[in-house]
C-alpha positions as CSV (number, residue, x, y, z in Angstrom):
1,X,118.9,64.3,92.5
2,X,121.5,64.6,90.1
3,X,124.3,67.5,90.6
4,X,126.7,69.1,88.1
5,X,128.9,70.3,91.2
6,X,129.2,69.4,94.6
7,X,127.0,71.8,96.8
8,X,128.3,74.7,97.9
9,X,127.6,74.8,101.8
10,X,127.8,77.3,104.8
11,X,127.4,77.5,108.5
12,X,124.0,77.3,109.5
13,X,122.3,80.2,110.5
14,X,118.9,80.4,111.6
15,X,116.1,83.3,110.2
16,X,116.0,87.0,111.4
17,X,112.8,89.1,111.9
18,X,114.2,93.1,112.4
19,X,111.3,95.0,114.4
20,X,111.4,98.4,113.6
21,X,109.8,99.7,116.8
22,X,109.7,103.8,114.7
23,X,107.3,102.2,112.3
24,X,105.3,100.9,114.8
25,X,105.0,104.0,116.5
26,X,104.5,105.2,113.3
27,X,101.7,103.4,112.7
28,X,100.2,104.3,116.0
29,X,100.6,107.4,115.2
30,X,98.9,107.7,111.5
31,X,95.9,105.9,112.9
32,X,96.0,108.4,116.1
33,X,95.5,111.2,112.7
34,X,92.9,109.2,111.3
35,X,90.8,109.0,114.4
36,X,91.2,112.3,116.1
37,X,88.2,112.1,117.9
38,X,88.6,108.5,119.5
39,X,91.3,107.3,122.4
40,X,93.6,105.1,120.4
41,X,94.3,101.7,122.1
42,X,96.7,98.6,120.8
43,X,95.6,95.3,120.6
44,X,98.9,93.4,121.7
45,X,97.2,90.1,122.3
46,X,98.9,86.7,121.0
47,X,102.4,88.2,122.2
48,X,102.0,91.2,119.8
49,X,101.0,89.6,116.7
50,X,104.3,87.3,117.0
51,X,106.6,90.5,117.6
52,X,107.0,90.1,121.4
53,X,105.2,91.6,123.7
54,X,107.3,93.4,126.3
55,X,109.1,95.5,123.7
56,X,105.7,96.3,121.4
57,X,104.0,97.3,124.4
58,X,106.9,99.1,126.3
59,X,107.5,100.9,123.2
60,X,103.7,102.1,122.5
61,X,103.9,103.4,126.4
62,X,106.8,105.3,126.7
63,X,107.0,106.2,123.1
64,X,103.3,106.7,121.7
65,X,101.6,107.3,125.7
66,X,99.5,104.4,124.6
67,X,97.9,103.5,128.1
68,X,94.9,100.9,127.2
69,X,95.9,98.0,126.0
70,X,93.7,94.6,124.9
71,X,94.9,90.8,125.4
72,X,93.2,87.7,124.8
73,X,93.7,85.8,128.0
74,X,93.9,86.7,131.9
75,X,97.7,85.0,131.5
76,X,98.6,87.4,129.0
77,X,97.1,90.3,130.7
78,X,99.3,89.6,133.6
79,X,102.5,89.3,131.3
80,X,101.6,92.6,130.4
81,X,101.8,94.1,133.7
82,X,104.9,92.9,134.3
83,X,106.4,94.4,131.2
84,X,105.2,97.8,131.8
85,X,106.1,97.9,135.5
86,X,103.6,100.1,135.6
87,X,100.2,100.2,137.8
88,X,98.9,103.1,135.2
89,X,97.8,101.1,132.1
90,X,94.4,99.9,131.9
91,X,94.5,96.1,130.5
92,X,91.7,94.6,129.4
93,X,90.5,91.3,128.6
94,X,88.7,89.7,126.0
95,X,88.0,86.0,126.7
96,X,86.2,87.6,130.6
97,X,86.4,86.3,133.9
98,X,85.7,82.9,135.3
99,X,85.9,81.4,138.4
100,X,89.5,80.5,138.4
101,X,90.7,83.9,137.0
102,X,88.6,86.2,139.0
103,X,91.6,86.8,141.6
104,X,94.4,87.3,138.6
105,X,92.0,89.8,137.1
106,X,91.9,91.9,141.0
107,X,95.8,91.3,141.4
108,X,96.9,92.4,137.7
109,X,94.4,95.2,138.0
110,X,93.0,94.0,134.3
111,X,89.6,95.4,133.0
112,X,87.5,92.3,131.8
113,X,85.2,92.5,128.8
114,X,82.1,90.8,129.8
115,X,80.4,88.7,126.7
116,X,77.4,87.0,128.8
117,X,74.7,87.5,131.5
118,X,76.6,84.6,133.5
119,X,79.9,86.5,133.3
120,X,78.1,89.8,134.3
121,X,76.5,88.0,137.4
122,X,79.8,86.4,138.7
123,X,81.5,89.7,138.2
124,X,78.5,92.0,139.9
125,X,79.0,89.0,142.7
126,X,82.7,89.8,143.2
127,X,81.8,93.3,143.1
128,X,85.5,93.9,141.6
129,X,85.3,97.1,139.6
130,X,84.5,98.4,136.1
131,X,83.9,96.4,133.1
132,X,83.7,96.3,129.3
133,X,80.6,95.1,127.7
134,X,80.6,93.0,124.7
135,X,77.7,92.9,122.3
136,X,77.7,90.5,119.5
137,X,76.4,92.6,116.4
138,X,76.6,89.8,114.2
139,X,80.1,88.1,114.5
140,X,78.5,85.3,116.5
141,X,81.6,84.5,118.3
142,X,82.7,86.4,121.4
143,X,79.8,88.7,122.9
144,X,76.6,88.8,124.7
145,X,73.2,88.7,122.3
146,X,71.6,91.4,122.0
147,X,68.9,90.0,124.1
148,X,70.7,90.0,127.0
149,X,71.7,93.8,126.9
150,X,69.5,95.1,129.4
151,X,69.8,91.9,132.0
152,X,73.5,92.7,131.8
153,X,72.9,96.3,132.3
154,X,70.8,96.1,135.1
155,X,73.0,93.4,137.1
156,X,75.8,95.7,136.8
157,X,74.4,99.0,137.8
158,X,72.3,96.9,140.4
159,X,76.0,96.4,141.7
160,X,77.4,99.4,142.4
161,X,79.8,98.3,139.3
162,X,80.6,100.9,136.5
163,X,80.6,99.9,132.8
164,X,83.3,102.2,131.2
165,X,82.8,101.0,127.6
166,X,80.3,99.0,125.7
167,X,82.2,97.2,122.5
168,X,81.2,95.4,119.2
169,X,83.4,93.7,116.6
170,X,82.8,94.4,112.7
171,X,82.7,91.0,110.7
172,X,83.5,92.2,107.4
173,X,85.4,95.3,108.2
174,X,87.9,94.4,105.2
175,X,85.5,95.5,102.9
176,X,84.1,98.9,104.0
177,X,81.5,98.7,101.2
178,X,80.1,95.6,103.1
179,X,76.6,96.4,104.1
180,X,76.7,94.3,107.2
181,X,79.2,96.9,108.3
182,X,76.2,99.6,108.8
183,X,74.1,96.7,109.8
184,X,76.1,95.8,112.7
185,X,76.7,99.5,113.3
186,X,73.1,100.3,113.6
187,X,72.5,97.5,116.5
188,X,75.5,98.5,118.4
189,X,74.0,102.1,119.0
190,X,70.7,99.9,119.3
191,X,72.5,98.1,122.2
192,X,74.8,100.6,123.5
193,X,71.7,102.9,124.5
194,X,71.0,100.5,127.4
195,X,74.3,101.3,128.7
196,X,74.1,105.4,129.5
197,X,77.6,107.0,129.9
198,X,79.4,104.6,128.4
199,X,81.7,104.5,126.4
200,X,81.7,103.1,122.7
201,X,84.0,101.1,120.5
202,X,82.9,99.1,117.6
203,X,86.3,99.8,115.5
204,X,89.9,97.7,115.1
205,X,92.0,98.6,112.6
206,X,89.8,98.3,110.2
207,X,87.0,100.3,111.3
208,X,89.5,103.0,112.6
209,X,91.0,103.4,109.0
210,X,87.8,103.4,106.9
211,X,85.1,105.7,108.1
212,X,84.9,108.1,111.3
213,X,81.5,106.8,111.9
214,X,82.9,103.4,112.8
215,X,85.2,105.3,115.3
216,X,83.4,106.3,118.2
217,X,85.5,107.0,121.6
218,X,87.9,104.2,121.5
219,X,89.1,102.2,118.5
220,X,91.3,98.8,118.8
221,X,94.1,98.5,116.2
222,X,95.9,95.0,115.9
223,X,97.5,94.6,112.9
224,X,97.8,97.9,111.4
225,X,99.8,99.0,114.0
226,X,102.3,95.7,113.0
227,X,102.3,96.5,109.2
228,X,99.6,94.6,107.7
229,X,96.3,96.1,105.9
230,X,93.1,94.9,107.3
231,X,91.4,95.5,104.0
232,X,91.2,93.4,100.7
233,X,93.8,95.6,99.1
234,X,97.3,97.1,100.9
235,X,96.7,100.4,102.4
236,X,100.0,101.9,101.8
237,X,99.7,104.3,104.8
238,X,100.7,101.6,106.7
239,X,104.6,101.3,107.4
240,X,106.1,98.0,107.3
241,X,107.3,97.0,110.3
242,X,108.8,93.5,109.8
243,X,111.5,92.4,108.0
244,X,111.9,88.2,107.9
245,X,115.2,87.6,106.2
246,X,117.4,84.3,106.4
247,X,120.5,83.7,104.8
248,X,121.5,81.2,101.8
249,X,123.5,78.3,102.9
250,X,123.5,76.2,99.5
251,X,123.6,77.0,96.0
252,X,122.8,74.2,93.4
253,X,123.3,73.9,89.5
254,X,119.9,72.1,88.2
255,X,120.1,70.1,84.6
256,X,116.9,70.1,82.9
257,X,114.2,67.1,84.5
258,X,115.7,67.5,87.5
259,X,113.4,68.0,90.4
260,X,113.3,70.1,94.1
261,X,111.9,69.1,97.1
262,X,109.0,66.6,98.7
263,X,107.0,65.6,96.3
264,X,109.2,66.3,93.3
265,X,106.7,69.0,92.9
266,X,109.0,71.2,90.9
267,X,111.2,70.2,87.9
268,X,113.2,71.9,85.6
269,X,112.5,72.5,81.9
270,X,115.9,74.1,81.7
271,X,119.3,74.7,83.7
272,X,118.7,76.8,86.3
273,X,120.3,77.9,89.6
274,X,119.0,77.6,92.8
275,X,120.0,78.7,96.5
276,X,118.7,77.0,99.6
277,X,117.4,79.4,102.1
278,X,117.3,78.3,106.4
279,X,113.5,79.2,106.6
280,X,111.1,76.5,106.6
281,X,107.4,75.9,107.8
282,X,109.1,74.9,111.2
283,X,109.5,78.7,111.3
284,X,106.1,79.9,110.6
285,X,106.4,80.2,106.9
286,X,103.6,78.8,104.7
287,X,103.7,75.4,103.5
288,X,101.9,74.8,100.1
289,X,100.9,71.8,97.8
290,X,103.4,73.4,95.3
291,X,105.2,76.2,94.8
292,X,104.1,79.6,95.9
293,X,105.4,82.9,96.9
294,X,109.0,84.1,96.7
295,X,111.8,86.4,98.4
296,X,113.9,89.2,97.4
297,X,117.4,88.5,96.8
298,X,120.1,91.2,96.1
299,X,117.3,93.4,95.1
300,X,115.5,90.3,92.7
301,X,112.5,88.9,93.0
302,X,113.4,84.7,93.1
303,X,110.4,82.8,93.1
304,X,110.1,79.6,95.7
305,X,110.8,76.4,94.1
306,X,109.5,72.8,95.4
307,X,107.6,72.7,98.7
308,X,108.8,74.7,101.8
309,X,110.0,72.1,103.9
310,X,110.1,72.5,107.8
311,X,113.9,73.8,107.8
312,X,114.7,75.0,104.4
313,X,112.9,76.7,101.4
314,X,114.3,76.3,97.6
315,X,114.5,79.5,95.6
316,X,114.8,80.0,91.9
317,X,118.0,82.4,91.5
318,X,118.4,82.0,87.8
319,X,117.7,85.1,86.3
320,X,119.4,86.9,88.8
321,X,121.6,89.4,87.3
322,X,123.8,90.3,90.5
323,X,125.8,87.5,92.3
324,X,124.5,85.7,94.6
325,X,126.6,83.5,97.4
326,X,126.5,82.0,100.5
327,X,125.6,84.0,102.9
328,X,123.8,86.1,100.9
329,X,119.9,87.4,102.8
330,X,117.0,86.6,101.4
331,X,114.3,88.8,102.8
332,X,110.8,87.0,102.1
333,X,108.8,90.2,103.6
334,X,109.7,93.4,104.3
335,X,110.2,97.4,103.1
336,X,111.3,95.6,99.1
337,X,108.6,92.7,99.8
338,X,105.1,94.0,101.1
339,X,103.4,92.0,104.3
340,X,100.1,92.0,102.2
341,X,101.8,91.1,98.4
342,X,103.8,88.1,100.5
343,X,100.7,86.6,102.5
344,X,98.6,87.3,99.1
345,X,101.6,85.0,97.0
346,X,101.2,82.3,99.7
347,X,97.6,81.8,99.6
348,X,97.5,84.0,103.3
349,X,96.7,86.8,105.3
350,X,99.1,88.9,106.7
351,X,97.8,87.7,109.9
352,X,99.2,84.3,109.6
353,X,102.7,85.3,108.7
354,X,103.3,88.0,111.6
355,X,101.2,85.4,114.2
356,X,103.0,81.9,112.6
357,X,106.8,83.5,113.3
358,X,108.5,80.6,114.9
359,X,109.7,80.7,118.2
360,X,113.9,79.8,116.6
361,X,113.5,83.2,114.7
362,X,115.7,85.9,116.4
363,X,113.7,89.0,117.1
364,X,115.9,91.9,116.6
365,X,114.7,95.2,117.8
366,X,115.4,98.2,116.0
């Protein structure tokens, strides 16, 4: 590619993602008002969304007096309990116990959530302590049929064992109008009344924001509490919490016909100006076909240019009316770039972006 100046270069530096642990109590905290009737757990599962376990959880506990938390895996439950230090907690477990995790469940003191007769029989067997039981409404994924409700109920109080909640998941909880929402409500109660004394939780984020007839005792935010909207639209109660910034290390003049990136995906029908930005898919970022999405820089929107490569993204800075140099951040979601308008630009949820953060990007907590 043709240049009408040599390239201006800097220093590499790598991307930043600023954690504002306030918001996230924040968030905890709105959804805590918006479900005043349930216990208020956090789903920190996946290390937290991407935002690092120890200090999302250790902030919740000390901070918020969150004490149930939700993982995925035995493995992470017992990170968990390391990072709280703390025998208080109740962890529980999503994926259930096996064979081979049945003595990390009795040494982390974690809570598994049962989703089969099988798993209810090897846990009655081991005669370890409470459970959760999962019923699948509907999601077909995790979660025992309905028709083995009362099977799992009787092994378990044919044990001795206690079943402290009985739990559902919402499939289509982004839209509350949904009717499989009261659908799958209506079984869970169904379900649930096999299970006396009990607990009941059938909400995430979702469910805990939308109606307080999803909300029940306990209700399982994830990704509210990290600053994205569960729905269709942006739910502007929620704070943002992550701020992804990297700074520019190039700046490039562009003649008309020239073109950016793999692909040659992008040319230029005029002179423009572009700046090179150390953020890549290599990071977790979103690589498209073509261009999509954009950053804010010095205040101005500057739209991605070319294809996202696996170090570096390309942004048009033409129209920009401050400045821009070296060194200069370019902040590609954030407090002046929504989680949900960014994921939306690059054809994404906000799940992706907070889950896909890179294990390079530094993690600053504020």
């Amino acid at each position: 590619m043709m240049m009408t100046a040599d390239p201006k270069t800097a220093p590499a530096h790598g991307p930043i993602a600023e954690i504002d642990l306030s918001a996230l109590c924040a968030n905890y905290a709105m959804i805590r008002d918006a479900a005043p009737e349930a216990r208020v757990s956090a789903a920190v599962k996946c290390n937290a969304y991407g935002l690092g376990l120890t200090p999302v959880a250790s902030a919740l506990f000390t901070r918020e007096k969150c004490d149930e938390f939700f993982v995925a895996y035995p493995e992470e439950g017992a990170a968990l309990r390391a990072a709280l230090k703390d025998a208080g907690p109740r962890i529980y477990c999503f994926a259930g116990p096996s064979e081979e995790t049945l003595a990390l469940y009795e040494r982390v003191q974690m809570t598994p959530v049962i989703n089969s007769l099988t798993q209810a029989e090897l846990w009655a067997k081991r005669g370890a302590g409470p459970a959760v039981v999962h019923i699948d409404t509907g999601m077909n994924r995790l979660g025992a049929p309905m028709s083995e409700a009362q099977a799992i109920a009787e092994t378990m109080s044919g044990a001795g064992l206690e079943v402290s909640i009985v739990m559902s998941h919402l499939a289509c909880a982004y839209d509350p109008a949904h009717p499989k929402n009261k659908d799958q409500r209506e079984k869970f109660l169904e379900a649930a009344q096999r299970f006396p004394g009990a607990h009941l939780s059938l909400a995430a984020s979702a469910g805990a924001l939308m109606d307080k007839s999803y909300q029940f005792d306990l209700v399982r935010p994830g990704i509210a509490l990290y600053g994205g909207s569960p729905f269709d639209a942006d739910d502007k109660r929620i704070s943002d919490v992550v701020t992804l910034k990297s700074p520019i290390v190039q700046l490039r003049e562009l003649r008309p016909d020239e073109t950016v990136g793999y692909g040659a995906t992008f040319t230029a029908s005029a002179p423009m100006r572009i700046a090179t930005v150390s953020l890549g898919y290599g990071d977790g970022y979103p690589r498209n076909d073509a261009p999509a999405g954009a950053a804010i820089v010095n205040d101005a929107l500057a739209p991605i240019v070319g294809r996202v490569s696996m170090d570096f993204i390309t942004l048009d800075i033409t129209s920009q009316k401050n400045p821009v140099k070296i060194g200069d951040y370019a902040e590609f979601f954030g407090p002046k770039l929504r989680l949900f308008d960014a994921a939306a630009a690059t054809h994404r949820v906000p799940y992706d972006l907070l889950t896909g953060l890179g294990g390079r990007i530094d993690r600053r907590y504020l």
